[in-house]
N, C-alpha and C positions, 0 to 999 in steps of 0.2 A: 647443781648438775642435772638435778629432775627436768629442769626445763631446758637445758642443753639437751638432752634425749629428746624430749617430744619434737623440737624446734628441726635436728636433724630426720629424725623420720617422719616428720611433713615435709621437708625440703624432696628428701630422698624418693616419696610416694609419688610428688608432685612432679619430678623428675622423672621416673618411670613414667609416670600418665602421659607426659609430653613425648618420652620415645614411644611410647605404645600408639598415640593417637596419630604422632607424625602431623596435626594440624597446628597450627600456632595463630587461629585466628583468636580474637579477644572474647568472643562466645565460651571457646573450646579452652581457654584458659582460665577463666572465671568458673566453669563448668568445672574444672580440673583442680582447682583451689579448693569446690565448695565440697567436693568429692574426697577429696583428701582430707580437708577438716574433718567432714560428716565420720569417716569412718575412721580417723583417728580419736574422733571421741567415743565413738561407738567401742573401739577396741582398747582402750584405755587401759583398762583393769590389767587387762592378758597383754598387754603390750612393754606396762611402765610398772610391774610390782616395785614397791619398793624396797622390798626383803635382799636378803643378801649385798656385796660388797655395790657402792657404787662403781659405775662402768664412766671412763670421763668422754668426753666427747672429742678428745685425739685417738681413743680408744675405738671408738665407733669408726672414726674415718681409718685407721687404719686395716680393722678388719672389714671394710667395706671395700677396700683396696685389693688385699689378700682375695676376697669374694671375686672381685672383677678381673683379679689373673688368673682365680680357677675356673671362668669360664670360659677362654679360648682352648683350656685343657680339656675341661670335659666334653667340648664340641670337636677337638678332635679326635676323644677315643671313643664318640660315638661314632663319628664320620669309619674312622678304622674298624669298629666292629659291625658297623652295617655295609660294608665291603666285603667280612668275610662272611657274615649272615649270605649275601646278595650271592657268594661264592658256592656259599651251602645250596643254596636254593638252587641254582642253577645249572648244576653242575647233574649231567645227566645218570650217575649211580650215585643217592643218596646213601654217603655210609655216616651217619651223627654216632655219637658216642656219650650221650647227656646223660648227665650228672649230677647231685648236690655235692659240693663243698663245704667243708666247714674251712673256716678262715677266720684268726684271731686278729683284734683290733688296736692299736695302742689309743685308741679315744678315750676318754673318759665322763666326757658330757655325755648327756644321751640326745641330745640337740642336734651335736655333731654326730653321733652316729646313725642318729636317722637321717643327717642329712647323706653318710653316705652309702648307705640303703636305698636311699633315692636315685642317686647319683647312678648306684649298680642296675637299680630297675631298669634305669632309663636309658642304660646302654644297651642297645639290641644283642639279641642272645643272650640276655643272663636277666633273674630276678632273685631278688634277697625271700628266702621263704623264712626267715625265723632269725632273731636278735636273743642269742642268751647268756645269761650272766652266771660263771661260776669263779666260785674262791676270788672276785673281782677283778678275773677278766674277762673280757667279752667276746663274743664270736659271732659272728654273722654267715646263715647257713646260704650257700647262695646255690642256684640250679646253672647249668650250664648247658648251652642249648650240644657245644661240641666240646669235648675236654678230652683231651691225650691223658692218658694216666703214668707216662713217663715224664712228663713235664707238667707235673699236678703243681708241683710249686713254683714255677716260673708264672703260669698261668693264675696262681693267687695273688702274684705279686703283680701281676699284667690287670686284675681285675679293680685292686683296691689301692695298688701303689703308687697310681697315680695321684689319688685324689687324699691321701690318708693324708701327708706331710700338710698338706694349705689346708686341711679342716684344725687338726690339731693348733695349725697358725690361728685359725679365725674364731674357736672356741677354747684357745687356752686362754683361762684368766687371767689381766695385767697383775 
C-alpha cells in the first residue's frame, strides 16, 4: 500500500502541474514529471510516514473526491462573502460591528481543523485568530469583520457550516 500512496500522489502532483501550466507541450511535460519526482522524493519523509493505520488507495481517491466537491463550496462562500465585504465597503455610512467568536468544532484531526482555519481565513471578512483545545474539544476563535449579535449563531453556522461536514468526510479515518 506504501507504494500505492507514493504512485497516487505523483499522479496527483503531476496532474496539478498540468492544470496549473495549461501547456502540454513535451518540454513542459517531461519538465513536470521531473518536478514531481524531484520533490516527491525530497518530501518523502513528511509525506509517506509510515506510523499509524495504513490509508488504501480507494481511500485516497475517495477523499480526494470529497476535496474536489468542497471546492465549488468554498468558491462560493468566498464569492458571497466578498459581495457583502464589497457591500460594507461601499456603502456610504460605514456602520461594522467586528468581532471574535468563539465557535466549537466536531473535527478531531488537527489536519482538518487547520484545514478549516484556512478555509475561514480565506473567506473575506473573517480570520481564525486562535485553535484551542479544552476537555477535548475544540474551538476556533474567529474575528468577524461585521457580526449581528442577534444572529451570533446563525452566523457560526454560516462561517464553518459549510465546510465542517466534507472536512470531517475527507479526514475521518476508514
Amino acid at each position: 500500500m506504501y507504494r500505492a500512496r507514493i504512485v497516487f500522489v505523483y499522479i496527483a502532483a503531476f496532474v496539478f502541474w498540468l492544470l496549473l501550466s495549461g501547456n502540454f507541450t513535451v518540454t513542459n511535460i517531461l519538465l513536470g514529471l521531473l518536478v514531481c519526482l524531484a520533490t516527491l522524493l525530497l518530501f518523502r519523509g513528511f509525506l509517506f510516514s509510515r506510523t499509524g493505520k495504513k490509508i488504501s488507495f480507494l481511500a485516497y481517491l475517495k477523499r480526494t473526491l470529497i476535496f474536489l466537491i468542497l471546492l465549488p463550496i468554498f468558491f462560493y462562500q468566498a464569492y458571497k462573502s466578498s459581495l457583502q465585504v464589497l457591500r460594507l465597503v461601499l456603502s456610504p455610512r460605514i456602520n461594522l460591528h467586528q468581532g471574535i467568536v468563539r465557535m466549537s468544532t466536531r473535527i478531531n484531526n488537527i489536519n482538518g481543523i487547520t484545514m478549516l482555519a484556512n478555509l475561514i481565513t480565506l473567506t473575506p471578512g473573517t480570520i481564525t485568530v486562535d485553535i484551542e483545545e479544552k476537555d477535548k474539544e475544540r474551538f476556533l476563535y474567529v474575528h468577524l469583520l461585521d457580526i449581528d449579535i442577534e444572529r451570533r449563531r446563525e452566523i457560526k453556522q454560516e462561517v464553518a457550516g459549510a465546510f465542517e461536514p466534507w472536512i470531517i468526510k475527507i479526514f475521518d479515518r476508514p
